[in-house]
C-alpha positions in Angstrom: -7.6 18.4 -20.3 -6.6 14.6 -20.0 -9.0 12.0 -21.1 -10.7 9.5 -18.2 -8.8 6.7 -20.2 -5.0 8.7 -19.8 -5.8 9.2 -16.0 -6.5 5.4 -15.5 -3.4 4.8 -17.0 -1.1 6.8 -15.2 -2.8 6.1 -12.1 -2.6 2.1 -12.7 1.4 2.8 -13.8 2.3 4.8 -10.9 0.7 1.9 -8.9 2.9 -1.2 -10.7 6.0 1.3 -10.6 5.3 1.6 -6.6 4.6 -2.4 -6.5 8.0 -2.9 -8.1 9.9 -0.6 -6.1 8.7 -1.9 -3.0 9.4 -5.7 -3.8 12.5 -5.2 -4.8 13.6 -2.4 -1.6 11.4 -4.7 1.4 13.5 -7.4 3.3 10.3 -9.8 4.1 10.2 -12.3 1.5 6.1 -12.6 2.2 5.8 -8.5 1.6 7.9 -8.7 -1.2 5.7 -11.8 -2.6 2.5 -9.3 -2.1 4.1 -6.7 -4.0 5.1 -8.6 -6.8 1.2 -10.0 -7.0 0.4 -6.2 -6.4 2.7 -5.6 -10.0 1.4 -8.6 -11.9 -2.1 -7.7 -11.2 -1.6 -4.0 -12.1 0.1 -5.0 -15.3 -3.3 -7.2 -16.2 -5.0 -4.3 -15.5 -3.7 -2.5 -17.9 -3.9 -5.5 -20.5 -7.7 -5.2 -19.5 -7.6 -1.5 -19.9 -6.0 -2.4 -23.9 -8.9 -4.7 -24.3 -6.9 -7.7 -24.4 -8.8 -9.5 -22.0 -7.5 -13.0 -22.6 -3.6 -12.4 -22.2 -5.2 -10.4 -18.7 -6.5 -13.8 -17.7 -3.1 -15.1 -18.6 -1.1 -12.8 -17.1 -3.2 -13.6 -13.4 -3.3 -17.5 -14.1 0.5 -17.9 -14.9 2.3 -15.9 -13.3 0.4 -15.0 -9.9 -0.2 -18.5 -9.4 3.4 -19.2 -10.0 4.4 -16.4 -7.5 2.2 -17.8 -5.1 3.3 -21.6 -5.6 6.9 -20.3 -5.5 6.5 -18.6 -2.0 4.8 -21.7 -0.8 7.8 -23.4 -1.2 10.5 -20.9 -0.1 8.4 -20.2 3.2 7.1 -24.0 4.1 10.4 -26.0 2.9 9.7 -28.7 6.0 6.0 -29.7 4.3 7.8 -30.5 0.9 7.6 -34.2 -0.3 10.3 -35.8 0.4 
């Protein structure tokens, strides 16, 4: 019988493998944005899951926030400074 701990994990990889699939197969650059989030955060799930909490924290601050400020700028281009 498999552990809780091995049931979390294959549930949280199947989720970032579906995440990844998706953003790379959609043609909407927004739900392809969402997906990747959907990845990233999986992925610091499983950092939390290994008990590495701070790269977690890392993983969200960095490179969500950079997915997100990246879209921002693909989608708006006409409210960049100029």
């Amino acid at each position: 019988m498999m552990s809780l701990g091995a049931i979390f994990f294959y549930i949280i990889s199947a989720f970032i493998l579906l995440m990844g699939i998706l953003a790379v197969t959609t043609r909407k650059i927004f739900r392809s944005a969402i997906y990747l989030l959907g990845s990233l955060i999986g992925i610091a799930g499983l950092y939390c899951w290994l008990e590495v909490e701070f790269i977690a924290v890392v993983q969200i601050v960095v490179y969500v926030g950079r997915n997100c400020g990246s879209y921002y700028f693909l989608h708006f281009p006409h409210t960049a400074i100029r």
